[in-house]
N, C-alpha and C positions, 0 to 999 in steps of 0.2 A: 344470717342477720348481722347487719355492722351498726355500730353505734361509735359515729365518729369517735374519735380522741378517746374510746376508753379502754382497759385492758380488764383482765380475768383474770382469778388464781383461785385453788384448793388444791390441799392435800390434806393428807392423813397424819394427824400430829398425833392419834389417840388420846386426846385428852378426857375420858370418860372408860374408852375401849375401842379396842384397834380394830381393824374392819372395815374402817368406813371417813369417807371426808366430813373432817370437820374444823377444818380453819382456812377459812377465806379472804381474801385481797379484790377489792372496786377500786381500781386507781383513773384517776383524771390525765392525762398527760400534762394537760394548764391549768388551772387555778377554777375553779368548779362554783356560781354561786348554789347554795345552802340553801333550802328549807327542813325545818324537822317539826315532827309531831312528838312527844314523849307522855309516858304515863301517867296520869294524874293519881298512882297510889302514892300517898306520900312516905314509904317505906321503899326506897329507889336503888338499884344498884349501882354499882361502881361507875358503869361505864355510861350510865345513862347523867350522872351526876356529871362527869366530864364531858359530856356532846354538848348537853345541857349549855353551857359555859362557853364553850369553843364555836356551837352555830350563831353565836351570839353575833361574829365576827361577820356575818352573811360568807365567808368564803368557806371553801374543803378541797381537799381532793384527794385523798383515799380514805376508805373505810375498813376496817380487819374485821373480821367477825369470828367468833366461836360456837360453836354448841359444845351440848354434851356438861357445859358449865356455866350457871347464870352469873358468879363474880358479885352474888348478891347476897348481905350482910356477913360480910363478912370482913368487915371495920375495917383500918387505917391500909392493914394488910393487900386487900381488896383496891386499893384506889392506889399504891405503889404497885402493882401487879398490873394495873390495865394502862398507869402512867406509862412503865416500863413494856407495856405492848405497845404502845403509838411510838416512845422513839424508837425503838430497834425497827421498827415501819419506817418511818420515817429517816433513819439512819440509810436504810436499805435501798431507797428510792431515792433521798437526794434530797431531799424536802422540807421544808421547817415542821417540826414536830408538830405546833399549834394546830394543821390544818388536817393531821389525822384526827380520825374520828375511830371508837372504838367498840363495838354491842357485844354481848354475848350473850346465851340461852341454856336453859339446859337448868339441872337443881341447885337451889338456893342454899344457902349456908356454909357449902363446901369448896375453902379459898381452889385457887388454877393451881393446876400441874406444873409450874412454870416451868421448870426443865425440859418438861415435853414441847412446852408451847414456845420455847427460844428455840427448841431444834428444829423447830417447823416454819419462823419464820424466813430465815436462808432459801430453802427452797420455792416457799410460797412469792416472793418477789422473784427469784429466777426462773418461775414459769410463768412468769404473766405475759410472754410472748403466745403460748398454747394456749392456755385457759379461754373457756366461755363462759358465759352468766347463767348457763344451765349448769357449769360446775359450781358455783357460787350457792346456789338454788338448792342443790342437795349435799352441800354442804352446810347449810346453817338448819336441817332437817332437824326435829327429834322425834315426837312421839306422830309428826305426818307420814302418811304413808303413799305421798306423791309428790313430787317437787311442783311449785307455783309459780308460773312463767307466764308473762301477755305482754304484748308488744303493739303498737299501734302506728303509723306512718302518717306524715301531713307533708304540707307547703305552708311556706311563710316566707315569703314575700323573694320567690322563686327559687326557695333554696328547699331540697328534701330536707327533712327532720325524722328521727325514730326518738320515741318515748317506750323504754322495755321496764320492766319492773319483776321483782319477783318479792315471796312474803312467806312465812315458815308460821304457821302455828294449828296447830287441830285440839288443845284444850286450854284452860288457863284463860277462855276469850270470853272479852266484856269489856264493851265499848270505855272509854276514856284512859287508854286506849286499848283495842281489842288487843299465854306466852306468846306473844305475836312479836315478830320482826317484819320489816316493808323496805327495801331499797331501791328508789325509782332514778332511773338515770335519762338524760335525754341530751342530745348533741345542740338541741334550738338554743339557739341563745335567748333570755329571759331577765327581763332588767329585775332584780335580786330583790324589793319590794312588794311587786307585786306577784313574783314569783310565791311568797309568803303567804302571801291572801289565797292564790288558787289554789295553794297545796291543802291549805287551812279548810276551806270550804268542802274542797272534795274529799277531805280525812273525814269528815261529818257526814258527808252523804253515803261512804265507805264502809272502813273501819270502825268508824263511830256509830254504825248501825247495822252490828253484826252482837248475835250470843251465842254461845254454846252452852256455859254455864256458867256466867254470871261472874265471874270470877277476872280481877283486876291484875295482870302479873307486875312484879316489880321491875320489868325490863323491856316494857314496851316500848317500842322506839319505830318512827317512820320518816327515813331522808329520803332529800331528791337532791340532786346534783342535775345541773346543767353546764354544760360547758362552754356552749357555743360552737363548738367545731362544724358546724352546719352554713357555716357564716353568712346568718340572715342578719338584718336587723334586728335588735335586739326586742323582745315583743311587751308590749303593756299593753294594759287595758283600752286605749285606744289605737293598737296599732293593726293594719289589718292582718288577718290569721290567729288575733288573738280570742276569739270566737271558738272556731277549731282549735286549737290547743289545749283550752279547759277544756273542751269536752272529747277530747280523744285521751286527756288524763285522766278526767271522770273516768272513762270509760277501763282505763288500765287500774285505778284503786275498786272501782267496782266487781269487774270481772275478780281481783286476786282477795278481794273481803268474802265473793261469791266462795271462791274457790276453801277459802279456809273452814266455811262453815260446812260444803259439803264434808270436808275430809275431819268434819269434828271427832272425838273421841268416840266407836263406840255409835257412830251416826249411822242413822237407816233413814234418817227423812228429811230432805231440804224442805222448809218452809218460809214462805213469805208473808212476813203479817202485815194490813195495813189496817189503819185507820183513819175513815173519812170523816167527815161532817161535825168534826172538834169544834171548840170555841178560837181555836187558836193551833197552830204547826208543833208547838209547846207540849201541850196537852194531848194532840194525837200522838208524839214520839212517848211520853209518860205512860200513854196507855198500850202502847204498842208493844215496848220495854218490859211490862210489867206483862201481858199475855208472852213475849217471849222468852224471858226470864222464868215464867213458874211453873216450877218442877213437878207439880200435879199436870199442868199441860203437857208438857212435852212425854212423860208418862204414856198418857194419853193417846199421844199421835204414836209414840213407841207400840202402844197395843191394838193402834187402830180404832177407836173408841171414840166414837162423837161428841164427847161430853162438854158441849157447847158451853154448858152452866158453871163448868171451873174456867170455861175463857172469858164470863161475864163478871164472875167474880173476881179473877184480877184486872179486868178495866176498872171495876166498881173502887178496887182499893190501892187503883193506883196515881189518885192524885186528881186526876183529870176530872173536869166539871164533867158529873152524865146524868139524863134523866131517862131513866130504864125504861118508861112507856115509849120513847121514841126510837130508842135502838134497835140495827139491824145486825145479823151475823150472817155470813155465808161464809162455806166451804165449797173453794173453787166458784162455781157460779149456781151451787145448791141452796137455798133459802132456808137457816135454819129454826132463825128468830125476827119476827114481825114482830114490830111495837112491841119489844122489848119481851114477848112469850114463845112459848115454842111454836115452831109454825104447822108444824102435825104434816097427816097425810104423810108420805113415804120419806120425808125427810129424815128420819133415822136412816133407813136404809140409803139412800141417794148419799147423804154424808159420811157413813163409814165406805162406801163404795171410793170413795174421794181420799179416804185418810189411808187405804190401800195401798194407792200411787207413793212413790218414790219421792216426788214433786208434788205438792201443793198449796195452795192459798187459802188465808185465811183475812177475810175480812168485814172491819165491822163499821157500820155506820153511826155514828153519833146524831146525825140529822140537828147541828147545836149551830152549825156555821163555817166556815171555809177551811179552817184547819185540816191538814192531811200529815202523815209521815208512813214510810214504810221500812220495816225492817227483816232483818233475816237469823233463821235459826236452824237448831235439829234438834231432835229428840234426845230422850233421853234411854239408855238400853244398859240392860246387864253388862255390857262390856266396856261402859265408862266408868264403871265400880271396878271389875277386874285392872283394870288400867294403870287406874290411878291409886289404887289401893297400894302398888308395892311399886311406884313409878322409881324407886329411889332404888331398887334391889336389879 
């Protein structure tokens, strides 16, 4: 896989424990315009405080990342420590400081290693000849237990384009934004405004519509960098190919949001919720959210257990206008609830046969008016307690 103008790095700083990569290098060769998404907790880490700031600028061109340590709350200390990681990047590369960007992941409260993390950058910028963005990938890993890669190929306006992405997170996820990282790079060139808008849009139809468990982290962070080294014309909203682009990036934020929730904490069940026949797109996401958010449901699918009546109960209180005689539920395309009661006949049986599978749908009709959204989740199992009970030991 090539992706013009960009290069790769990780290695093993041990910054948590040795064993394993965890400090990573995305460099641009030229000046990369900037989109980012960042967390709406307002309890933010270090490095999320300075991207913040810096994609302000529309430009970048490299990113460092860490795991193993989130660089979150952990005051004045914390933000000279992630300062002090962008210039020695920056030193390394040649580059003005400003246009490094900086994330990290990993447990909260506990400042960086820095002596480990200065001895690792040296090396990290002298292998970005080798490096791939699968090393990148499992490098910014923590509690996943597969690295997160999609790539997608277009034309724009006769020139090849690759769009690759990759994203780290299996618990801590809950949309605004889903302990999630996302770094999407593409060689198209992309006039830096509107490049903004489509990141924006599909972080919403993504990210933004993913749970595991509800849970907001301090260090969510989602860039793209384009560089242009494809040398199309540069693509807007009215330029042809810009059509195919958002939806071959749809498609790389959606596959890697899929990807995070399969590998949730502790997950035994991909599920898809959707909700039809809202008053409003509004109101089905509120209702959607709330069936995938509640912990009696996911429960639930964890044990196999049809219990339609705790997925009625959180539509009921989750905001969304509903009038119960008209609602529908099904699992997969089992009918579990007519006009708003149970629909009898083998529907017990036909529904837990459904909540069996590995994969399945869950979906409810509001029968109120055009509204729709659909969102994605997993269960909930004994071993997201084990987990995350001593995640810190």
């Amino acid at each position: 896989m090539e992706i013009k103008g960009f290069q790769f790095s990780a290695v093993e700083a041990a910054i948590k424990k040795p064993g394993r990569l965890d400090l990573a290098l995305i460099f641009s060769e030229t000046p990369a315009a900037v989109a980012a998404v960042y967390t709406t907790n307002k309890v933010k880490a270090a490095p999320v405080l300075i991207d913040q700031e810096r994609t302000q600028s529309g430009v970048c061109q490299a990113i460092v990342v860490n795991s193993g340590n989130a660089n979150a709350c952990t005051g004045p200390r914390g933000m000279d420590d992630a300062l002090e990681t962008t210039r020695l990047v920056a030193e390394g590369l040649g580059i003005p400081d400003e246009t490094v960007l900086v994330s990290s992941t990993g447990v909260i409260g506990v400042p960086l290693p820095m002596e480990r993390l200065r001895a690792g950058i040296r090396p990290l910028v002298d292998g970005l000849s080798g490096g791939t963005l699968e090393d990148v990938s499992r490098a910014i890993m923590t509690t996943d237990t597969f690295p997160k890669l999609e790539t997608r190929c277009g034309m724009a306006g006769g020139k090849e384009y690759t769009i690759a992405g990759i994203a780290k997170g299996a618990g801590m996820i809950m949309p605004n934004m889903a302990t999630m990282l996302a770094f999407i790079v593409t060689d198209a060139a992309v006039e830096p405004e509107w490049l903004r808008t489509a990141f924006a849009v599909g972080i919403e139809r993504s990210f933004n519509a993913i749970t595991v468990d509800g849970d907001t982290s301090t260090n969510d962070s989602a860039i793209l960098l384009a560089n242009g080294a494809a040398g199309n014309t540069p693509l807007n909203g009215a330029a042809d190919g810009a059509a195919d682009f958002v939806r071959l990036l749809d498609e790389v934020l959606l596959s890697l949001a899929k990807l995070i929730v399969r590998d949730g904490e502790g997950a035994t069940k991909f599920v898809e919720v959707t909700v039809r026949g809202a008053r409003s797109d509004a109101d089905a996401k509120r209702a959607a959210m709330a069936v995938a958010n509640s912990c009696l449901v996911k429960t639930a699918f964890f044990g196999q257990d049809a219990n339609w009546g705790r997925i009625f109960a959180a539509v009921g209180y989750s905001g969304a206008d509903v009038e119960q005689e008209r609602a529908e539920l099904f699992f997969d395309d089992v009918p579990m609830v007519k006009n708003g009661v149970f629909a009898g006949g083998d529907a017990e049986a036909r529904g837990s046969e459904v909540l069996r599978k590995k994969d399945f749908s869950v979906v409810i009709d509001l029968h109120l008016g055009g509204g729709t959204a659909t969102v994605y989740t997993s269960d909930l199992s004994y071993d997201y307690v084990k987990i995350n009970a001593d995640y810190r030991t």
